[in-house]
N, CA, C and O atoms as CSV, one atom per row, in Angstrom:
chain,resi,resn,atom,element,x,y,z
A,1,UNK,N,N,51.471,76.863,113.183
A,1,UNK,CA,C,50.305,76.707,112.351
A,1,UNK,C,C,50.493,75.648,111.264
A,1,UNK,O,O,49.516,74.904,111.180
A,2,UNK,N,N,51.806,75.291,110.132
A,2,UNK,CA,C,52.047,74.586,109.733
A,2,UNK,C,C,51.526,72.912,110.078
A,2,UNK,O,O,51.029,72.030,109.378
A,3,UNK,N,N,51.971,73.013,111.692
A,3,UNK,CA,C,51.806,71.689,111.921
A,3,UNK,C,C,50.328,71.204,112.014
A,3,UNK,O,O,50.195,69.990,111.858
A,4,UNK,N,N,49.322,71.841,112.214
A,4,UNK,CA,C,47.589,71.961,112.200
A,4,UNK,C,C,47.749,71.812,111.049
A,4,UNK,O,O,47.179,70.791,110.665
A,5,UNK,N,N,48.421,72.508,110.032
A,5,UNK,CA,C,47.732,71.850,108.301
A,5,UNK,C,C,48.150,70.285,108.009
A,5,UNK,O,O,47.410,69.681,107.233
A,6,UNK,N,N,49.371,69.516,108.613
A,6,UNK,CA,C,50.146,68.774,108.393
A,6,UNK,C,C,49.086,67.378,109.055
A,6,UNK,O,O,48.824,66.338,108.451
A,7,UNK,N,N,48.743,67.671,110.091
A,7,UNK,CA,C,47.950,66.980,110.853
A,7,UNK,C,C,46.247,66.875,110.138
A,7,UNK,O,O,45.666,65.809,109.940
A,8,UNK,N,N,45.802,67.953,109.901
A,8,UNK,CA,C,44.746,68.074,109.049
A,8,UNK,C,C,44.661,66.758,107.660
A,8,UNK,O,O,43.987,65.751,107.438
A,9,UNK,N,N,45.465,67.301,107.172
A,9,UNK,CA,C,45.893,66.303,105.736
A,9,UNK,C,C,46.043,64.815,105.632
A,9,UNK,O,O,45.606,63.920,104.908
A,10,UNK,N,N,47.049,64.959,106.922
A,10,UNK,CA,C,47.242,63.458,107.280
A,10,UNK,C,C,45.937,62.754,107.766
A,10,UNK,O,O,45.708,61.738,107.109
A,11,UNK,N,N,44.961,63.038,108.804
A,11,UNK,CA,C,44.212,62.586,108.863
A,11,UNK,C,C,42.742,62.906,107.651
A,11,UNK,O,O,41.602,62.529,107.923
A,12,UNK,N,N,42.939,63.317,106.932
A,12,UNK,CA,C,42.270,63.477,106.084
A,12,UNK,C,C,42.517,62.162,105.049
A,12,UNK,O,O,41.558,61.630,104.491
A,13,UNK,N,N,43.902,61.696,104.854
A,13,UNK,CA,C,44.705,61.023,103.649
A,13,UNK,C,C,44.085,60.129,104.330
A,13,UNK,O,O,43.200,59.705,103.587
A,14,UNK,N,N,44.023,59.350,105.784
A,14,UNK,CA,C,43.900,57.926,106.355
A,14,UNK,C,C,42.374,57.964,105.875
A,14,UNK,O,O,41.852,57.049,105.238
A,15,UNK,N,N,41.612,59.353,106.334
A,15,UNK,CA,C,40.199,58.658,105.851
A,15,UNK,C,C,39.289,58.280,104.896
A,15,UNK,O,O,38.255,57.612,104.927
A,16,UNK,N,N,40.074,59.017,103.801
A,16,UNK,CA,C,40.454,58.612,102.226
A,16,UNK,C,C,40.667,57.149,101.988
A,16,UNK,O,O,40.016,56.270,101.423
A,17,UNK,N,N,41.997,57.211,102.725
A,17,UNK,CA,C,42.222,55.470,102.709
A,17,UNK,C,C,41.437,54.450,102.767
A,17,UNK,O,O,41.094,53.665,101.883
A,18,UNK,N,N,41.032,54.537,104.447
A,18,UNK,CA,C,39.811,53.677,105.008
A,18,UNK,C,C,38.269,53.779,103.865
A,18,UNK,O,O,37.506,52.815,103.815
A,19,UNK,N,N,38.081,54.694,103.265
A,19,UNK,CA,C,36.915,54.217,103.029
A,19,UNK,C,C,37.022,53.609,101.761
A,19,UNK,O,O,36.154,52.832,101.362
A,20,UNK,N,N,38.134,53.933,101.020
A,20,UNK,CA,C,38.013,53.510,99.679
A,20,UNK,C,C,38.606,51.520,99.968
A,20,UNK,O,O,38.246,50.501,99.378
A,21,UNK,N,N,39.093,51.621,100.529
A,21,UNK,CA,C,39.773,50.286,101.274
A,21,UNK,C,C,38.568,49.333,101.654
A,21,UNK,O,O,38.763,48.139,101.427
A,22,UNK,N,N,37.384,49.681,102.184
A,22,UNK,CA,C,35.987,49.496,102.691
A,22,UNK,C,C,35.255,49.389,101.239
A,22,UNK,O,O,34.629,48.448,100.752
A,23,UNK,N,N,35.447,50.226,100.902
A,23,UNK,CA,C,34.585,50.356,99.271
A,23,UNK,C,C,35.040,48.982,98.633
A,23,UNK,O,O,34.238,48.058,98.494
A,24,UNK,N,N,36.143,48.907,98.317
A,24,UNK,CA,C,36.790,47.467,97.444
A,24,UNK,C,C,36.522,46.703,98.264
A,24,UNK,O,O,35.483,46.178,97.863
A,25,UNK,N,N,36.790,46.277,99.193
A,25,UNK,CA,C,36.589,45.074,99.739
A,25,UNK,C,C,35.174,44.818,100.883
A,25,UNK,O,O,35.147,44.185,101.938
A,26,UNK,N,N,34.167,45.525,100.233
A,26,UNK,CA,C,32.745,45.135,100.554
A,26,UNK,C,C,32.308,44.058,99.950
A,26,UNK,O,O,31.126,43.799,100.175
A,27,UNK,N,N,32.920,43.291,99.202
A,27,UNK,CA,C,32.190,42.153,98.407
A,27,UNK,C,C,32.529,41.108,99.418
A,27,UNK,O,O,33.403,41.183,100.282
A,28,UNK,N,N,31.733,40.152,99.189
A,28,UNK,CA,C,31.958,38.795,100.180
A,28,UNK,C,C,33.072,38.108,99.215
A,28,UNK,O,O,33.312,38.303,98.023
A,29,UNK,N,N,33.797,37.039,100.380
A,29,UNK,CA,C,34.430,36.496,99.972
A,29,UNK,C,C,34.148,35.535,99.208
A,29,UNK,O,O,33.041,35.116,99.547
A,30,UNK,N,N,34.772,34.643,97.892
A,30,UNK,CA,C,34.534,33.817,97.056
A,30,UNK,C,C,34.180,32.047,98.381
A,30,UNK,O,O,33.190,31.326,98.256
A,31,UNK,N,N,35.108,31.865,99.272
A,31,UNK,CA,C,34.005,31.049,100.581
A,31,UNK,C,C,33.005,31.173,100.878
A,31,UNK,O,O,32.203,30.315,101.246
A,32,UNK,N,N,32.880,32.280,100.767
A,32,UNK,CA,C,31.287,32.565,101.976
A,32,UNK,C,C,30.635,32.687,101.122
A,32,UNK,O,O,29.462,32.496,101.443
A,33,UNK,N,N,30.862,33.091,99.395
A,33,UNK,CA,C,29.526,32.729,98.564
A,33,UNK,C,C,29.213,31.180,98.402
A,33,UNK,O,O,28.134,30.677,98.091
A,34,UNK,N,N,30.486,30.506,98.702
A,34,UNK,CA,C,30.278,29.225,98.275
A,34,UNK,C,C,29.061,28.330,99.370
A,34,UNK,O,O,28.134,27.578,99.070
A,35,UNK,N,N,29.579,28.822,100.735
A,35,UNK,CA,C,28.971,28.660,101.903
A,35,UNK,C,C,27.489,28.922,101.516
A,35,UNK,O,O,26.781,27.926,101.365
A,36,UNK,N,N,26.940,30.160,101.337
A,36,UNK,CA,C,25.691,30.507,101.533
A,36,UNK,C,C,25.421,29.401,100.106
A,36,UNK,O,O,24.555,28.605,100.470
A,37,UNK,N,N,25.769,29.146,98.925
A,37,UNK,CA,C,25.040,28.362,98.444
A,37,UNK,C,C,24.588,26.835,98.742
A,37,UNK,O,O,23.586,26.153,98.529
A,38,UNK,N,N,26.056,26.634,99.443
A,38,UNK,CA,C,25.678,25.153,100.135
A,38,UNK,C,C,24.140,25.051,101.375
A,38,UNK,O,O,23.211,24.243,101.379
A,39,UNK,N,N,24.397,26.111,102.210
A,39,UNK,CA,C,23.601,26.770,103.066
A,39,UNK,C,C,21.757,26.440,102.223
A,39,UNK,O,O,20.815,25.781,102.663
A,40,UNK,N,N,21.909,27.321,100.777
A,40,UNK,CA,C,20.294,26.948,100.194
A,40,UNK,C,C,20.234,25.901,99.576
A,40,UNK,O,O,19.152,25.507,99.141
A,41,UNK,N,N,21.550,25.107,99.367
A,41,UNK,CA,C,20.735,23.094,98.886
A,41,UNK,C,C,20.635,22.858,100.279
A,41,UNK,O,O,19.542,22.421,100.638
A,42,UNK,N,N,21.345,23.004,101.008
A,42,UNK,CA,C,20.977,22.234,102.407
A,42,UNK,C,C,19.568,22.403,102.783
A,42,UNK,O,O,18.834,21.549,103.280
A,43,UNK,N,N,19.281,23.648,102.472
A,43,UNK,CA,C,17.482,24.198,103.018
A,43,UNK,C,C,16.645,23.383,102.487
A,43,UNK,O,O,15.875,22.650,103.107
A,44,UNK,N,N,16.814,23.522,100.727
A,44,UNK,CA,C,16.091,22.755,100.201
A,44,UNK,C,C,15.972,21.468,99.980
A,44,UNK,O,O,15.324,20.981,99.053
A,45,UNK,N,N,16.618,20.828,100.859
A,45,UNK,CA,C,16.957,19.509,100.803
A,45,UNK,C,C,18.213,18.690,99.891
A,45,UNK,O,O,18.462,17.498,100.073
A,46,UNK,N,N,18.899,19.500,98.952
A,46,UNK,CA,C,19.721,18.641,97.772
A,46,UNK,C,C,20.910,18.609,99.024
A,46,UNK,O,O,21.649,19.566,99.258
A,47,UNK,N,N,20.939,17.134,99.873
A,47,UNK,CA,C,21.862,16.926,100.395
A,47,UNK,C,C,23.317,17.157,100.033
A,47,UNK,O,O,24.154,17.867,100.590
A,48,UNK,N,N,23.430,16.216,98.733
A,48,UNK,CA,C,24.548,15.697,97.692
A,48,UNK,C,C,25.021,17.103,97.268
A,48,UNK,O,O,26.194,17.237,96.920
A,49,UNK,N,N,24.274,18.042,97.274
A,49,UNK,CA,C,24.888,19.370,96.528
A,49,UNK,C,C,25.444,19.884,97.604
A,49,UNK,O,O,26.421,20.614,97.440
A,50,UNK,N,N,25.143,19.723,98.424
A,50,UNK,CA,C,25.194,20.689,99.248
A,50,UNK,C,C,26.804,20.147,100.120
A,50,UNK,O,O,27.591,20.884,100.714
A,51,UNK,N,N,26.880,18.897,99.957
A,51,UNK,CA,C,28.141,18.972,100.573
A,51,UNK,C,C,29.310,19.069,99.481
A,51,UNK,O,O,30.468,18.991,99.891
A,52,UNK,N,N,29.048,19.250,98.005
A,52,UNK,CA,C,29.672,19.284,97.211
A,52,UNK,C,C,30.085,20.711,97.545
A,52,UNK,O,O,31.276,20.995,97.672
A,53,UNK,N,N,29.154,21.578,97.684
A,53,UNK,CA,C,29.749,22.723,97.661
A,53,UNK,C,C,30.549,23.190,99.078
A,53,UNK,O,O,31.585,23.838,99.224
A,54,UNK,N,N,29.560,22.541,100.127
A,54,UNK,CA,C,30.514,22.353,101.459
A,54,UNK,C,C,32.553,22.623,101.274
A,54,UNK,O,O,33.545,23.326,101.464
A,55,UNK,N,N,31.953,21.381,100.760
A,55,UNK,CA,C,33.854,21.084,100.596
A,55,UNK,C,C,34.537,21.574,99.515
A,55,UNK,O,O,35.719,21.292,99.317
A,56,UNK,N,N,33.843,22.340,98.743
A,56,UNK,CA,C,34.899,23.529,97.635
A,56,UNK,C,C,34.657,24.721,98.840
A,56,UNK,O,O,35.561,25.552,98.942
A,57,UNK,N,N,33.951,24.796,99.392
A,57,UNK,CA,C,33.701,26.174,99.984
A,57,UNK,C,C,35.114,25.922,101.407
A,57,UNK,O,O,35.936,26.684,101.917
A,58,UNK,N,N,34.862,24.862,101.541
A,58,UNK,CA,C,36.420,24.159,102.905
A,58,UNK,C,C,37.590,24.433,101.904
A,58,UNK,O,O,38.472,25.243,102.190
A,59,UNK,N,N,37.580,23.820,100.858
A,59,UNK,CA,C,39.088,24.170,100.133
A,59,UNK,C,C,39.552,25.394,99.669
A,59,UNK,O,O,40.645,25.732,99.216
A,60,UNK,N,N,38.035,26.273,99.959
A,60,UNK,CA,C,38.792,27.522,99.187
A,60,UNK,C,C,39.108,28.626,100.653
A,60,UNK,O,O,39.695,29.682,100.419
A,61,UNK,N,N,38.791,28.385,101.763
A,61,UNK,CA,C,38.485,28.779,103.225
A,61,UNK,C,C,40.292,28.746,103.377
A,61,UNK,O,O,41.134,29.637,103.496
A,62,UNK,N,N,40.363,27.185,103.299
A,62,UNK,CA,C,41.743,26.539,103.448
A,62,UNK,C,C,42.991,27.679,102.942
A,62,UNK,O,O,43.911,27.972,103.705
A,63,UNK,N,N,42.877,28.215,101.659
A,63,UNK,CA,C,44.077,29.155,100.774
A,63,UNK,C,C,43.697,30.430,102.171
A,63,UNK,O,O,44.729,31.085,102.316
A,64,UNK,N,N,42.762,30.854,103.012
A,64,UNK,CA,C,42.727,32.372,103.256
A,64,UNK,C,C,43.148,31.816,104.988
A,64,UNK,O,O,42.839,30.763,105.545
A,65,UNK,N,N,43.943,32.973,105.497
A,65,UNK,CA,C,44.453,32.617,106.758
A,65,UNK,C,C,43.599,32.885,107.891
A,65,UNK,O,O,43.713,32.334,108.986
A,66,UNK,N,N,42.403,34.093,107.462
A,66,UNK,CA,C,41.586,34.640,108.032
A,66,UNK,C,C,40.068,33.560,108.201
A,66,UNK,O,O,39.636,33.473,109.350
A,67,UNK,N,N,39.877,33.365,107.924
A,67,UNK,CA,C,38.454,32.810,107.881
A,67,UNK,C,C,38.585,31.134,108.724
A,67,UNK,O,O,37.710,30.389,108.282
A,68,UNK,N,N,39.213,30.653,109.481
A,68,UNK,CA,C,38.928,29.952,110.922
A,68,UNK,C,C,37.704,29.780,111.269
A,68,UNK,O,O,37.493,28.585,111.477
A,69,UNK,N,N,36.775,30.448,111.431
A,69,UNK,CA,C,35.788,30.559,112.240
A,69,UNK,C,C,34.810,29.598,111.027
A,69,UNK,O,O,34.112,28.628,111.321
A,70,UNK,N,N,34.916,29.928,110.231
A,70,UNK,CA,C,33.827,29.750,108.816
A,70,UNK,C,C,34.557,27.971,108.523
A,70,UNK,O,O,33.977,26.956,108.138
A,71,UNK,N,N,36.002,28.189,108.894
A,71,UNK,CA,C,36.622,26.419,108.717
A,71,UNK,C,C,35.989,25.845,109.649
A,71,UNK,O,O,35.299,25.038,109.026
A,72,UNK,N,N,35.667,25.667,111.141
A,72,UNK,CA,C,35.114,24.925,111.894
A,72,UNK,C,C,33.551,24.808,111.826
A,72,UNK,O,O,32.973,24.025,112.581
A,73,UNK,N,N,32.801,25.652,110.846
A,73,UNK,CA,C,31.440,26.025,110.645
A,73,UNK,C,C,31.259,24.690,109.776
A,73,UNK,O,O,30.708,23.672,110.196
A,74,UNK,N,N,31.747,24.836,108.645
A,74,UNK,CA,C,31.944,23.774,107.413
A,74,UNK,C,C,32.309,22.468,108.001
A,74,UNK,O,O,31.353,21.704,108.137
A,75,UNK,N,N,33.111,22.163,108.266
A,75,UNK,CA,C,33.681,20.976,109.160
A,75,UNK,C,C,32.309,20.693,109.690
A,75,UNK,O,O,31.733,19.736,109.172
A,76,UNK,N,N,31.603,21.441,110.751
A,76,UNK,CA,C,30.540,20.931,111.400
A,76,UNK,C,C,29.157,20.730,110.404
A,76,UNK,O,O,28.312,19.845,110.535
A,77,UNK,N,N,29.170,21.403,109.763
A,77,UNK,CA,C,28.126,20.651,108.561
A,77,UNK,C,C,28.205,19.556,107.961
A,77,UNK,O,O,27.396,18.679,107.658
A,78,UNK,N,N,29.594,19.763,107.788
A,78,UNK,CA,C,29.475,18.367,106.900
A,78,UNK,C,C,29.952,17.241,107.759
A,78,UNK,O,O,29.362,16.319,107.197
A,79,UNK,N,N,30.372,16.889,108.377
A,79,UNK,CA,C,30.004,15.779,109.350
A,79,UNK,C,C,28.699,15.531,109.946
A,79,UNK,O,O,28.351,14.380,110.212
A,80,UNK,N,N,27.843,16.688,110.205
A,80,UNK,CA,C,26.110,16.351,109.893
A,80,UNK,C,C,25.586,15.842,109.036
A,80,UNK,O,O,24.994,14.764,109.086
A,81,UNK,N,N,25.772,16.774,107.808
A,81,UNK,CA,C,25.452,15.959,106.423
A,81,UNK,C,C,25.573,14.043,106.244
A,81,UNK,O,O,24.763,13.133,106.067
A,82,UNK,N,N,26.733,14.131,106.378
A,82,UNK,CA,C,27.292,13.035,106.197
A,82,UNK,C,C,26.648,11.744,106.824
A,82,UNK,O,O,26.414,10.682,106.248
A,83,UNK,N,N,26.421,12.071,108.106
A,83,UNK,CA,C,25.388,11.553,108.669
A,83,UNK,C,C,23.998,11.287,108.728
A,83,UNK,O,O,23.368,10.412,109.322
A,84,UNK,N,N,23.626,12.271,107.950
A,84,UNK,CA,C,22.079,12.197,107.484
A,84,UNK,C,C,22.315,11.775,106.254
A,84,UNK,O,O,21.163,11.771,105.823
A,85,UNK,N,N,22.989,11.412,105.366
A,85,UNK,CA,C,23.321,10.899,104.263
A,85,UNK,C,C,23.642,9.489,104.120
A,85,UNK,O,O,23.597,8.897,103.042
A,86,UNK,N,N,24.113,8.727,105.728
A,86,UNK,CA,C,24.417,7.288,105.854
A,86,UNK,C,C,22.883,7.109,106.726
A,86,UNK,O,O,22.286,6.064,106.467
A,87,UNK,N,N,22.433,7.744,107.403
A,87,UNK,CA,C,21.122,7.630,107.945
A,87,UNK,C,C,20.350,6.975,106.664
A,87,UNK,O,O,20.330,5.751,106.538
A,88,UNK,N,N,19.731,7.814,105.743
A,88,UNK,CA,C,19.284,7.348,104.602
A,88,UNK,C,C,19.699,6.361,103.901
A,88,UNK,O,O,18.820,6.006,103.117
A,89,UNK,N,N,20.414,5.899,103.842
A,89,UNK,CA,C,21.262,5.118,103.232
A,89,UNK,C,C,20.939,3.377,103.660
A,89,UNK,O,O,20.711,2.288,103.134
A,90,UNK,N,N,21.098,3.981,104.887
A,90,UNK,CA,C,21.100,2.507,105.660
A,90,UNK,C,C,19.380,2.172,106.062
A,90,UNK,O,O,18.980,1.146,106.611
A,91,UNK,N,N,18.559,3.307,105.633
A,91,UNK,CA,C,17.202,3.205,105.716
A,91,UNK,C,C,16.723,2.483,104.778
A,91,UNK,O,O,16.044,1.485,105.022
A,92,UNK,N,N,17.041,2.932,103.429
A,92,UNK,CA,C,16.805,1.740,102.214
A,92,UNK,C,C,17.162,0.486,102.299
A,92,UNK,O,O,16.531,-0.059,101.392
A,93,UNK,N,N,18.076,-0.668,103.081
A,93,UNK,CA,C,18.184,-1.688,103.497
A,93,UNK,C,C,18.019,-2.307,104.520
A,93,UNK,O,O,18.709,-3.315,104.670
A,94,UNK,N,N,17.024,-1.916,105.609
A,94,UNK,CA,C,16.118,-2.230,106.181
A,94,UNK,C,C,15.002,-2.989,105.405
A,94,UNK,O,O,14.210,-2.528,104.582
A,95,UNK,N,N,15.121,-4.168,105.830
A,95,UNK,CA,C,13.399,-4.826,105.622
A,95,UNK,C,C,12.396,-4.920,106.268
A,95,UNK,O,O,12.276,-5.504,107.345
A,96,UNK,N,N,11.404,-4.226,105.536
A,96,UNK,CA,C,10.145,-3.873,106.412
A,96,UNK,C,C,9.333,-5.122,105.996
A,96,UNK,O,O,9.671,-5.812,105.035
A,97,UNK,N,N,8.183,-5.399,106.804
A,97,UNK,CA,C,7.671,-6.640,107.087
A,97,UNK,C,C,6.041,-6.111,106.950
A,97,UNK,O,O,5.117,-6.905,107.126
């Protein structure tokens, strides 16, 4: 009978664990806030902001070993950006006739 209380407890202690473990670390990461803000200049058009924050949101991705998926996300924005940013660019020195 001992061992039913022993077992009881123990899995009781892990689910203790797990949720309070879940509880703290429900906040988003300091990347992915950076992300979603780049995400609403991009919407709204502030190109320039938006890759500013791009690439703090890449450097701070960079320190965490986990987040890969969110590094090749960024990468692919901003080589879009970038491009719609020399697009424009090279639109203003065009002479129109």
């Amino acid at each position: 009978m001992p061992f039913y209380y022993f077992a009881f407890s123990a899995t009781m202690l892990v689910l203790i664990f797990i949720f309070i473990r879940a509880f703290i670390l429900r906040k988003e990461s300091f990347p992915v806030e950076l992300f979603n803000e780049a995400q609403r200049n991009e919407n709204n058009g502030y190109f320039e902001e938006a890759i500013i924050s791009y690439e703090s949101a890449l450097h701070e991705a960079k320190k965490t070993v986990f987040l890969t998926e969110l590094k090749y996300r960024i990468a692919g924005k901003l080589k879009v950006l970038n491009t719609i940013l020399d697009y424009r660019r090279s639109m203003l020195f065009i002479r129109q006739k």
